[in-house]
MARBA-3410 file (N, C-alpha, C, O; in Angstrom, 1 decimal):
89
-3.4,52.4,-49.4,-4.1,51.3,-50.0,-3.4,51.0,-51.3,-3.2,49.8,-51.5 ~ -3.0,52.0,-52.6,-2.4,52.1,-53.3,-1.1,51.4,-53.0,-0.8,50.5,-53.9 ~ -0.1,51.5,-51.8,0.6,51.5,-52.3,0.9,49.9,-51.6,2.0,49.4,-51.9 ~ 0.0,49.2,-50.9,-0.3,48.0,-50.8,-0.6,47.2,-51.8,-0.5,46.0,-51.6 ~ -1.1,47.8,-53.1,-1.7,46.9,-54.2,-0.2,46.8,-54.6,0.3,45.7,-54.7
0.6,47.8,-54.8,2.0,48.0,-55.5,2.7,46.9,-54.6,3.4,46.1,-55.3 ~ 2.6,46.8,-53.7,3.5,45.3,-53.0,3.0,43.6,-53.0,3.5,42.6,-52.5 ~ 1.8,43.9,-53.7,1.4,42.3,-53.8,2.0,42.0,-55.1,2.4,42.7,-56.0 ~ 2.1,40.6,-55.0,2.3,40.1,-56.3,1.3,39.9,-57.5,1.4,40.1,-58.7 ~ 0.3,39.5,-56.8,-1.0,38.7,-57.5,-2.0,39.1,-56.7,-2.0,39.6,-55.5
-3.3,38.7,-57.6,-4.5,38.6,-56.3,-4.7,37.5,-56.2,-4.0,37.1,-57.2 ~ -5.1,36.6,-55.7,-5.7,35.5,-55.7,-7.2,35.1,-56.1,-8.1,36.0,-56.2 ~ -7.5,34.1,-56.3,-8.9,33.8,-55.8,-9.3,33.6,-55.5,-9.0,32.4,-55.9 ~ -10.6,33.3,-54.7,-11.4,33.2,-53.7,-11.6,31.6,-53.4,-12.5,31.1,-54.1 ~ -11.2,31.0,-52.7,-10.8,29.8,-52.4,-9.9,28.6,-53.2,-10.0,27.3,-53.3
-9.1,29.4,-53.7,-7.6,29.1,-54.5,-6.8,28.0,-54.1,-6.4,27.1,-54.7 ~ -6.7,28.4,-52.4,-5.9,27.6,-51.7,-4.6,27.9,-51.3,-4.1,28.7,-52.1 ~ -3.9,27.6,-50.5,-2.1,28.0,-50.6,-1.9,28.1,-51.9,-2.0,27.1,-52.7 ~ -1.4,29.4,-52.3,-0.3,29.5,-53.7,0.7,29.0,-53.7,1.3,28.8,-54.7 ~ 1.3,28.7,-52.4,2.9,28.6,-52.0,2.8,27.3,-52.3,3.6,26.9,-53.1
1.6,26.3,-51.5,1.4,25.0,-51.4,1.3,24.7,-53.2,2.0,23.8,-53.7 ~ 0.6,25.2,-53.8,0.5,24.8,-55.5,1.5,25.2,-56.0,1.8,24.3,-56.8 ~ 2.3,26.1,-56.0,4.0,26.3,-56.9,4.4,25.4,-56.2,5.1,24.6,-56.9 ~ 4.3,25.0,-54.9,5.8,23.7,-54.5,5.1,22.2,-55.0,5.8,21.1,-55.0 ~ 3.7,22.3,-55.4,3.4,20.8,-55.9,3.8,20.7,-57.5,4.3,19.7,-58.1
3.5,22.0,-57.8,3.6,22.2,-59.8,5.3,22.4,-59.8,5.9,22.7,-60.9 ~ 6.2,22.1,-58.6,7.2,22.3,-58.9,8.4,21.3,-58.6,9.5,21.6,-58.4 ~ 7.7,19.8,-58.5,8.2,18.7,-57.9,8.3,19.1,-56.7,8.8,20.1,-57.2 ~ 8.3,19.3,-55.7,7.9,19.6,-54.4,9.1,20.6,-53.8,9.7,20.5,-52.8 ~ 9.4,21.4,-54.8,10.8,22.2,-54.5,9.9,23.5,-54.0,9.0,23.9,-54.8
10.0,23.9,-53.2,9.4,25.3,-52.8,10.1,26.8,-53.7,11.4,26.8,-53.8 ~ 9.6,27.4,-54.2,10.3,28.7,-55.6,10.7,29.8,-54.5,10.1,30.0,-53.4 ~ 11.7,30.2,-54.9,12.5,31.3,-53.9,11.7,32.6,-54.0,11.4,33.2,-55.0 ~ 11.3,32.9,-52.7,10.6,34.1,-52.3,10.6,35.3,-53.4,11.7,35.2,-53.8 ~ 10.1,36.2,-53.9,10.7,38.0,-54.6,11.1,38.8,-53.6,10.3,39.0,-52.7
12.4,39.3,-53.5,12.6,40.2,-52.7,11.5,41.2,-52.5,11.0,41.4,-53.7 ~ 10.9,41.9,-51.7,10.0,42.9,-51.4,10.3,44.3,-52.0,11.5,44.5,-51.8 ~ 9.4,45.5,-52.7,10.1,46.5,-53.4,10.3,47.3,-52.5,9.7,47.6,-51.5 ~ 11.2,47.7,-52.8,11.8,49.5,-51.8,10.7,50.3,-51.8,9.8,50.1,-52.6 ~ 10.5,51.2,-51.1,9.6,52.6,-50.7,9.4,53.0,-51.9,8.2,53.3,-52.3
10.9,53.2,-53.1,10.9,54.1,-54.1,10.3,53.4,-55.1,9.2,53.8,-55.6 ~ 11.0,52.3,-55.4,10.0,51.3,-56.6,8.4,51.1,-56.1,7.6,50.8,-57.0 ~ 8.2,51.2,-55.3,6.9,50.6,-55.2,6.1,51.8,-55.2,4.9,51.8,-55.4 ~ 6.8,53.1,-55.0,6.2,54.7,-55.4,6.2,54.7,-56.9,5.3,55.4,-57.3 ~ 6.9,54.3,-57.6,7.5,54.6,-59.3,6.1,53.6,-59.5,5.3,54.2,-60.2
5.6,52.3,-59.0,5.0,51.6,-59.5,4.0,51.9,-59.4,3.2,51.4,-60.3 ~ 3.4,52.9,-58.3,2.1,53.1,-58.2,1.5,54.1,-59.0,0.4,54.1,-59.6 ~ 2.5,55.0,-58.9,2.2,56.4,-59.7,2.5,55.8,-61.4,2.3,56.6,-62.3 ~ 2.8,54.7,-61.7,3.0,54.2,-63.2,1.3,53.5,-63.3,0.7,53.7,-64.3 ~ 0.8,52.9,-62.3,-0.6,52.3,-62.4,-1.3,53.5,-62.7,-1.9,53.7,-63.8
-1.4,54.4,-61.7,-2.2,55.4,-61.4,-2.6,56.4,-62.8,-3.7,56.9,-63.1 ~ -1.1,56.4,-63.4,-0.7,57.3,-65.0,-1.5,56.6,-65.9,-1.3,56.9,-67.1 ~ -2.4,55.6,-65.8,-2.9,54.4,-66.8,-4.2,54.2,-66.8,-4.9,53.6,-67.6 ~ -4.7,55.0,-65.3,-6.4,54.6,-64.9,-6.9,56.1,-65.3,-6.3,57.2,-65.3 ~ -8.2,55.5,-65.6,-9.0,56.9,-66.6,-9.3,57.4,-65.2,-9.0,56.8,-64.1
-10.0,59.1,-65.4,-10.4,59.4,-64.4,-11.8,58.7,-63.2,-11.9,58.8,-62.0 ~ -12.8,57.9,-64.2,-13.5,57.2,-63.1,-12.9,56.4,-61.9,-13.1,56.5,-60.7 ~ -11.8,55.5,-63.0,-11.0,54.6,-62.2,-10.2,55.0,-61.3,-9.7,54.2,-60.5 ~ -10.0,56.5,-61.3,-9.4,56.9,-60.2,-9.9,57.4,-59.4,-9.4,57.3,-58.2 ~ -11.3,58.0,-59.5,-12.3,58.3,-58.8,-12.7,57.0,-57.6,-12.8,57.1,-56.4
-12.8,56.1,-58.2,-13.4,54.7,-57.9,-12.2,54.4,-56.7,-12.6,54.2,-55.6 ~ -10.6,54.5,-56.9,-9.7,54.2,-56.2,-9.9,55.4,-54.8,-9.9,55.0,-53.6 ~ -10.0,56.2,-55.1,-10.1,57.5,-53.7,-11.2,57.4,-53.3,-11.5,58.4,-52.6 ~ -12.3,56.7,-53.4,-13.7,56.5,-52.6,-13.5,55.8,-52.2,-13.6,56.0,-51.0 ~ -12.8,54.3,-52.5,-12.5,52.6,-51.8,-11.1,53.3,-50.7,-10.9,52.6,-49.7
-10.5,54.4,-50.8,-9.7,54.8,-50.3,-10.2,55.7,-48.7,-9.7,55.6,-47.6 ~ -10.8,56.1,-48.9,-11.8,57.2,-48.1,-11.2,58.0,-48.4,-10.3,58.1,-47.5 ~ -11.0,58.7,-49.2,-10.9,60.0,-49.8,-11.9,60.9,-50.2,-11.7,62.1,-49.9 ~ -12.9,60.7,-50.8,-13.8,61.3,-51.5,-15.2,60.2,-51.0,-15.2,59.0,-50.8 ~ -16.3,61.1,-50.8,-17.3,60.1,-50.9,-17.7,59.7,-52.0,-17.0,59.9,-52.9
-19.1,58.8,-52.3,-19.6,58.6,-53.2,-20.1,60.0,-54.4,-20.2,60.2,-55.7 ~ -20.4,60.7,-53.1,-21.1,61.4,-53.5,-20.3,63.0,-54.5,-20.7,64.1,-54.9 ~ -18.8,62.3,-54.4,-18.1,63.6,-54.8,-17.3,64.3,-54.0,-16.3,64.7,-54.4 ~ -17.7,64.5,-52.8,-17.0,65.6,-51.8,-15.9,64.6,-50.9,-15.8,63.4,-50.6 ~ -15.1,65.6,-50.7,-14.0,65.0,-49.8,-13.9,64.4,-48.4,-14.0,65.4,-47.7
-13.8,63.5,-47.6,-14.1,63.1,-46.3,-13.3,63.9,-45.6,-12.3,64.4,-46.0 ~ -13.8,64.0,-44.4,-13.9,64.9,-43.2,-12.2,65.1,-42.8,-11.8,66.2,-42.2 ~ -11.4,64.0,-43.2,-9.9,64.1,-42.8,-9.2,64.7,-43.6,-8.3,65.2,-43.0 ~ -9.3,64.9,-44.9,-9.0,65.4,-46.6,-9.5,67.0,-46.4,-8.8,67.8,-47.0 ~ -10.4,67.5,-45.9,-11.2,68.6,-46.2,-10.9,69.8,-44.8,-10.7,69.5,-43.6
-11.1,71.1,-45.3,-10.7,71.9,-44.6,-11.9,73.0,-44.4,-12.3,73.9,-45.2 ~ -12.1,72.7,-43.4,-13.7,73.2,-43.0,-13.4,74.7,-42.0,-14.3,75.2,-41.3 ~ -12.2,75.2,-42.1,-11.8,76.4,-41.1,-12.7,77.2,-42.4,-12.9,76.9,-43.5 ~ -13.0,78.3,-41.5,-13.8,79.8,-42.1,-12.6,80.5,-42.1,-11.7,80.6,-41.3 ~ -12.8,81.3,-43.7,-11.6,82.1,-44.4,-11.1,83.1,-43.7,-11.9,83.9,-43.2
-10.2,83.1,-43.5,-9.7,84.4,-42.2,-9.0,86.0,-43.7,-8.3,85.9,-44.7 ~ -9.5,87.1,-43.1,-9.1,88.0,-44.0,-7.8,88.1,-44.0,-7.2,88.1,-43.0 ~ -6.9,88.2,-45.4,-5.6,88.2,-45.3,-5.7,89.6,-45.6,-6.6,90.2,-46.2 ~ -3.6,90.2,-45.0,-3.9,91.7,-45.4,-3.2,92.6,-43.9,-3.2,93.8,-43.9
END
């Protein structure tokens, strides 16, 4: 999910309309050259640069919208390791 926010450009908003359609009107009707899409690695550098900036709620907030963690604190069922401790030794 993270690293989906790291590949958008913008958000939009909620009935905005084509963005593409309003840069090519606000731009005499020349359509603006695409952004190349970021590599794997930049868009890892970029997430872990957002991530390094959000307080702990906000990151809390991000791994619940994530299914990571519930609301309630604990980890979801795919995150969490529910095996019984085996004696080492």
């Amino acid at each position: 999910m993270i690293l989906k926010m790291a590949r958008t450009t913008g958000a939009r908003k909620k009935g905005s309309g084509n963005p593409a359609s309003a840069k090519k009107r606000a731009n005499g009707g020349h359509q603006p050259k695409a952004e190349a899409p970021l590599s794997d690695d930049a868009a890892r550098r970029l997430v872990l640069q957002k991530l390094g900036t959000m307080s702990q709620k906000k990151l809390f907030e991000v791994a619940v919208r994530a299914g990571i963690y519930t609301e309630s604190g604990k980890l979801t069922k795919p995150y969490r390791d529910d095996r019984k401790p085996t004696p080492t030794g």
